[in-house]
N, C-alpha and C positions, 0 to 999 in steps of 0.2 A: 781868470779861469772860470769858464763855465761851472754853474749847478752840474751839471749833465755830466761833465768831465772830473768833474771832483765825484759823485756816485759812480763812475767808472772804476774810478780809482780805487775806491774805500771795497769797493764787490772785488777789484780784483786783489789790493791786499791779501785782504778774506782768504780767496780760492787759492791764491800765491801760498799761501801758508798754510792753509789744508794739505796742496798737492804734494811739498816739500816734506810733513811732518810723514804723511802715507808713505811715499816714496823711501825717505828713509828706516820708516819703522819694516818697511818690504822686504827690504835689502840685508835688513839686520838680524832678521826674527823667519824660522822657521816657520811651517804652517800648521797649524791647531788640528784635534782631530776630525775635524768636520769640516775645512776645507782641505785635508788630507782623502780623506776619501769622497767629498765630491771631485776633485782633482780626478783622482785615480780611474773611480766608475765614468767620470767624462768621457775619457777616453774612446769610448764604446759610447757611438750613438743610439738613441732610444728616442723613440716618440714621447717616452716619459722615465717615471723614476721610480724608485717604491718610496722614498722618504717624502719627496717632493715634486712638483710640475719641475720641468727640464729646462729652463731658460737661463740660469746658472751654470746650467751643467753641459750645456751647449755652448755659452760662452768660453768656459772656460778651457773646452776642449778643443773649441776654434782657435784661442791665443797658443796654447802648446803647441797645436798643430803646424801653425803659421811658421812660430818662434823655430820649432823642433827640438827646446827642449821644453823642462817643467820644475824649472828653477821660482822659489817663491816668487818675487817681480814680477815674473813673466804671467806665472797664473794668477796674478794681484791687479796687475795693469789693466785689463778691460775692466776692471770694479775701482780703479781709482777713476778712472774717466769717466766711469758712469758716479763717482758723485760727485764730479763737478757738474756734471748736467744737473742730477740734483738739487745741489746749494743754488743753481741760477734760478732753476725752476720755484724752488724752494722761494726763492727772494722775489722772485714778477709774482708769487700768489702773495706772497704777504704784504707787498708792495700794492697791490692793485686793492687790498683792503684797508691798511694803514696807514698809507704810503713809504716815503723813501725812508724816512730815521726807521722806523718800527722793521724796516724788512732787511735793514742791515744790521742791527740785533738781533734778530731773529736769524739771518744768517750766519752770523758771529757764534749765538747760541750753539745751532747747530754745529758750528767748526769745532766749538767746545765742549760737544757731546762726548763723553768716550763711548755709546754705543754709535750712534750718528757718524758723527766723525772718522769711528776705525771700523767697527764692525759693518756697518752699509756700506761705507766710502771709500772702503778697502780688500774687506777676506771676502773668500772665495764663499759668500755664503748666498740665498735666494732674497735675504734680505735687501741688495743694495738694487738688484729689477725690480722689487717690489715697490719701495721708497720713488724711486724715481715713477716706475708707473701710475702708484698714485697722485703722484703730483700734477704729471702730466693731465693724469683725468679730470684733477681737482678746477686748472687750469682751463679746461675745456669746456666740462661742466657750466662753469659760471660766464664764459664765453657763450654757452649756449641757451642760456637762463636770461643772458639782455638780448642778445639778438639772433637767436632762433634758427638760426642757419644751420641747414642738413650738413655743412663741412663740420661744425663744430663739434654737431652730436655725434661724427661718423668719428673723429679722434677720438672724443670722449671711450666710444668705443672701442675703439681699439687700443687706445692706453687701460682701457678694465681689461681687455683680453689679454695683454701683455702683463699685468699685476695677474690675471688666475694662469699663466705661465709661470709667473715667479713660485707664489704661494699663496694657497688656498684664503691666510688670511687678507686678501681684498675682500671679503666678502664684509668687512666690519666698514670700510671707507665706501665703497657702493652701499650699505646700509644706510650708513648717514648723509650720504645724497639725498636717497630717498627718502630720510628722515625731513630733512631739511624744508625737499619740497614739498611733505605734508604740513607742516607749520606755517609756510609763506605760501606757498600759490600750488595748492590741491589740484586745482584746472588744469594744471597744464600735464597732468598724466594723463589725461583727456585725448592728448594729440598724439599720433603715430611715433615722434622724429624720438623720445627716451626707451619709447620699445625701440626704436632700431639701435640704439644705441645698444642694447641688453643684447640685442638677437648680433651686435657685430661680435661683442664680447663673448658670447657663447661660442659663433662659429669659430673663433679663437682658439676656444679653448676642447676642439674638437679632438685633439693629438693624445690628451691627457685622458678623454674620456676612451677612445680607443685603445689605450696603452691598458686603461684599470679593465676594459673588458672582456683583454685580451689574456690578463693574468686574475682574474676572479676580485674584483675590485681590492683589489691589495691596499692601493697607497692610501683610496680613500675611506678604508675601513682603520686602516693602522693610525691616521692621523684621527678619523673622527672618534676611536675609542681611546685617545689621548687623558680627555676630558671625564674620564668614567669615576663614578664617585667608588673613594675608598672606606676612605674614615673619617672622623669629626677631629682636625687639627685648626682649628683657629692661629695658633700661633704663627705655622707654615705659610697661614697668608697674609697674616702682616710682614712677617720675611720677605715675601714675596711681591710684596706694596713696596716697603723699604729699599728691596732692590729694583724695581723699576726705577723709583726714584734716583738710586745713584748712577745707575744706565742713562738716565737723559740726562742727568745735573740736576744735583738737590734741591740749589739754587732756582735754577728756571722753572724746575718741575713744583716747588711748593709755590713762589710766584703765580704759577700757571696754573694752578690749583684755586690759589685765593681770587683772581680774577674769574674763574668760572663761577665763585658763587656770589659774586660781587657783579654780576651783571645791570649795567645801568639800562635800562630799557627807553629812559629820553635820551638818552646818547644816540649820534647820527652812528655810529659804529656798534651801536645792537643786534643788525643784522649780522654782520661778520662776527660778532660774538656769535651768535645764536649758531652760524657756520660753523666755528669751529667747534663751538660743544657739541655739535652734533656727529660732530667727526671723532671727536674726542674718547667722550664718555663710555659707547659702548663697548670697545673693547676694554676700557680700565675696569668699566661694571662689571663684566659680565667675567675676563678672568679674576677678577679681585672679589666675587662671590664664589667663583669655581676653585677656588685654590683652597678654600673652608674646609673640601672635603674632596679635593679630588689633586693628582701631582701634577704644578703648573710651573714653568719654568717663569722666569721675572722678563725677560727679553720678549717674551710673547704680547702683550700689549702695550708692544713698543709704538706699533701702529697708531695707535691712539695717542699717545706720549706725546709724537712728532706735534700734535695738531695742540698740545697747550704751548707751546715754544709761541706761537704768533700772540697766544692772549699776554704771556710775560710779553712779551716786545711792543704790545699796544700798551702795557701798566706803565713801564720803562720811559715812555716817549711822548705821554702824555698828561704829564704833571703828576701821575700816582705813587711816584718815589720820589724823595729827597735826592739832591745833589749827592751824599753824603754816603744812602743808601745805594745809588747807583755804583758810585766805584766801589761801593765794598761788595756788593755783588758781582762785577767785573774779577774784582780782586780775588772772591773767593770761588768763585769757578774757574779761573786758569790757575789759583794753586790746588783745587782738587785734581782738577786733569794733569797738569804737570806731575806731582805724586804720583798720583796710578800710573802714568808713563812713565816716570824715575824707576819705579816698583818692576813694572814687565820687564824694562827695557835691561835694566842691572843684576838681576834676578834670574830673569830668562836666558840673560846670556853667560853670566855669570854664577849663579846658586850663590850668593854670598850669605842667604837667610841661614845657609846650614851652618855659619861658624858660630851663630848665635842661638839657635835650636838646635838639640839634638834631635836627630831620625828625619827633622823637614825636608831631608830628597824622597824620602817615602810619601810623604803626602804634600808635596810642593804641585799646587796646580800646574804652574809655567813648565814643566819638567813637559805639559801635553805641547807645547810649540817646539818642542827637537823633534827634527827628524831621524829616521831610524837609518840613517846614512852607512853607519857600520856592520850593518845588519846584510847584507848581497857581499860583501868582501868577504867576512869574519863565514857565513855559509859557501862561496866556493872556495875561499882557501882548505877547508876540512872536507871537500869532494861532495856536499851533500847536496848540490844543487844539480844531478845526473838526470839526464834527459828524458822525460816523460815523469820526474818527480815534481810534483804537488804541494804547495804550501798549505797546510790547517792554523786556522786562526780561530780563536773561540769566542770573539765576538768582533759583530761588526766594526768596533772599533777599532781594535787592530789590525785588524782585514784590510782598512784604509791607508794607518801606517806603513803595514811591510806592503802592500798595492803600490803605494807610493812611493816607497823608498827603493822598489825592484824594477820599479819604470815598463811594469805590465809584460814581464817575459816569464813571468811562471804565472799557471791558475793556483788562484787563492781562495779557495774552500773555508767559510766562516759555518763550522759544525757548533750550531747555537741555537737556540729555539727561537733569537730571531736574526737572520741572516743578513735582514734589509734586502738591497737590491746585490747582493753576492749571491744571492740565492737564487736570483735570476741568469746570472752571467754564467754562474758554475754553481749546476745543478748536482747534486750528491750523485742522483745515479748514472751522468756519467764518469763517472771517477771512480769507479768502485773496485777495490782490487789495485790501485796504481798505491806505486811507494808516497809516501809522506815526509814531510819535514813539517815536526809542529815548533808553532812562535806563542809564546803567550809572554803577555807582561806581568814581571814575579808579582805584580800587588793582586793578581787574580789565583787566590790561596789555595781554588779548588781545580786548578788548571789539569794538574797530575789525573785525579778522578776521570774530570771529562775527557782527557784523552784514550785512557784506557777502554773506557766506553765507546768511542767512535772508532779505535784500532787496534788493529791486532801485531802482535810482537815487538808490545813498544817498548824502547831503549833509550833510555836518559843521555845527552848528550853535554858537556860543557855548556854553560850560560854568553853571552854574548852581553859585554858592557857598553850601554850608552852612554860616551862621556859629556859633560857639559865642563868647560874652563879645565879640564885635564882631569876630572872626577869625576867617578862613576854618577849617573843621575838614574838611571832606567836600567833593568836589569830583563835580560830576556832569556825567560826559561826554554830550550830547545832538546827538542827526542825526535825521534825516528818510529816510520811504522807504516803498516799498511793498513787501506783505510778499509771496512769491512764491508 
């Protein structure tokens, strides 16, 4: 058997058991609230989005549409195939730096990420066009750094254009290109063919900038005052370090840590070093200084994460670990991913943590991956979904849920000081004066108040049980009223 035929092999394992674990976890597990309501707002084409550029939300509204319905799978499917494109792409860059052992660790890695893995290579989120767009650029890039060719830079480009479709942050991996090329070869910004690359990328992202113009720059004021300083919490961002870390795997990511400051500079592989720190670092810097004093979620310099994966996979493969350390590393990244899937997977479907803690259906995260399935029955059985009535929902979050769960036949009004993109679809002042049906979820204590305030003659109605494994898990507080 061929080299060639045996790395066939081992990549397609890999992907064989990526597609399998995706596919099943699709089929088993409802959707999260975040790809609950990008689902939902899909539905409804837009040049863009308020939370994010549209290329998520365009997929996913092209596979329901296809499909005709919007069953998890169905909305999951265009994001499992695009991370297999990913892990390939993924593996010819790491490959073309390390070669073949290092870029199938590295893809292994990856398959072993639980953000990588499920979150990119799966949910319905902007993250898994973004991953792959990058890649594709990353690929291109250095395609176009040996041999100069206007095909190369015109992909480059438009794989950045298709990353500021996903989400704004490309902006940290085209950083570090351009990082890159002022350390090794300054001159060659010199030449036309890296602006045309930037000017295909812009024309790209033409749809987005017309959408923010067209609505008072929404999406890009709401994301860019994300970052805004609050208060002096140091802890928060060590929290925040720590959970990127279990997001990529602890394992790879402290590996991938010590080889960046471990940089051998007579090594023939310093330059690929020096590539990936550059790709690296700035997003881990710059949210892991913004998190000191301002609220940053752990998955956000995930971008940066992806790009220490290749330095572990060069440590791994070039004598910088013991035999010994190698499979305990192995070892202990698929029993940490195995646990945290044993956890979703048992939990999520089951709630078995409640026999062991009291109240844990009240603050059980996984309670967020059911759907509100019983929510459209449990409302026309009791007549309240009558023709020209309007659902209220008091934050976009929920908005998403019952959006989702009612399969887009009633307007869903998110009366909240922030709407998101409901606020775009269903604008308050048309609606005004029409009956209501208000949804909140009982952990929202002050639901009763804000309702009162957005209507008038409102009337407590019976609650609606979400169950998980035949017990209540979600509790959904429901009134009537007209909206004012």
């Amino acid at each position: 058997m061929s080299d060639t035929t045996t790395e066939r092999q081992r990549l397609g394992w890999i992907l064989a058991a990526g597609v399998l674990l995706r596919v099943v976890l699709a089929s088993i597990t409802g959707l999260s609230v975040d790809e609950s309501y990008s689902t939902a707002v899909g539905r409804h084409f837009s040049l863009s989005y308020f939370d994010h550029p549209p290329l998520h939300q365009w997929m996913v509204g092209a596979a329901t549409h296809l499909f005709g319905h919007e069953s998890a799978w169905v909305a999951r499917l265009p994001f499992i195939v695009l991370g297999v494109v990913s892990t390939v792409l993924f593996y010819r860059l790491v490959r073309r730096s390390y070669g073949v052992a290092a870029a199938q660790v590295a893809a292994l890695g990856f398959t072993l990420s639980p953000f990588f893995s499920v979150g990119v290579a799966s949910w319905v989120l902007p993250d898994g066009p973004l991953v792959c767009a990058t890649v594709l650029m990353l690929l291109s890039f250095r395609r176009a750094l040996n041999h100069d060719r206007i095909l190369d830079w015109t992909v480059c480009g438009l794989a950045a254009g298709a990353g500021l479709l996903s989400k704004y942050l490309i902006v940290f991996p085209v950083f570090g290109c351009l990082l890159f090329v002022l350390l090794r070869d300054p001159a060659r910004l010199k030449s036309w063919k890296p602006w045309w690359a930037l000017a295909v990328a812009a024309a790209c992202f033409t749809p987005v900038v017309l959408w923010n113009a067209q609505h008072q720059w929404g999406s890009l004021a709401y994301q860019g005052g994300r970052g805004t300083l609050e208060a002096w919490h140091p802890w928060q961002a060590l929290g925040v370090f720590v959970g990127s870390l279990l997001y990529v795997g602890p394992a790879f990511g402290v590996l991938g840590l010590r080889r960046l400051r471990a940089t051998d500079r007579s090594a023939d592989e310093h330059v690929e070093d020096t590539f990936y720190a550059c790709l690296a670092l700035p997003a881990i810097a710059v949210f892991s200084v913004l998190a000191i004093g301002a609220h940053v979620l752990p998955h956000w310099s995930l971008i940066g994460w992806l790009f220490v994966l290749p330095l572990a996979a060069r440590h791994l493969t070039r004598g910088g670990a013991s035999r010994a350390r190698h499979r305990g590393l192995w070892g202990g990244s698929a029993a940490f991913f195995a646990l945290l899937l044993a956890w979703f997977v048992t939990d999520g479907q089951w709630g078995w943590w409640d026999r062991w803690i009291v109240g844990y259906p009240l603050k059980d995260p996984l309670t967020e991956s059911l759907d509100w399935t019983a929510l459209p029955e449990a409302l026309t059985a009791r007549g309240l979904l009558r023709p020209g009535t309007v659902i209220v929902a008091e934050s976009y979050v929920d908005a998403g849920k019952i959006d989702y769960a009612l399969g887009g036949r009633v307007p869903v009004l998110c009366l909240c000081t922030e709407p998101h993109h409901y606020g775009v679809l269903y604008p308050l002042a048309d609606y005004r004066g029409r009956e209501a049906v208000v949804v909140a979820n009982a952990r929202r204590e002050d639901w009763w108040s804000r309702a009162v305030a957005s209507l008038r003659d409102v009337e407590r109605q019976a609650p609606v049980e979400i169950l998980r494994n035949g017990r209540p898990a979600i509790q959904l507080q429901i009134a009537t009223g007209r909206i004012n």
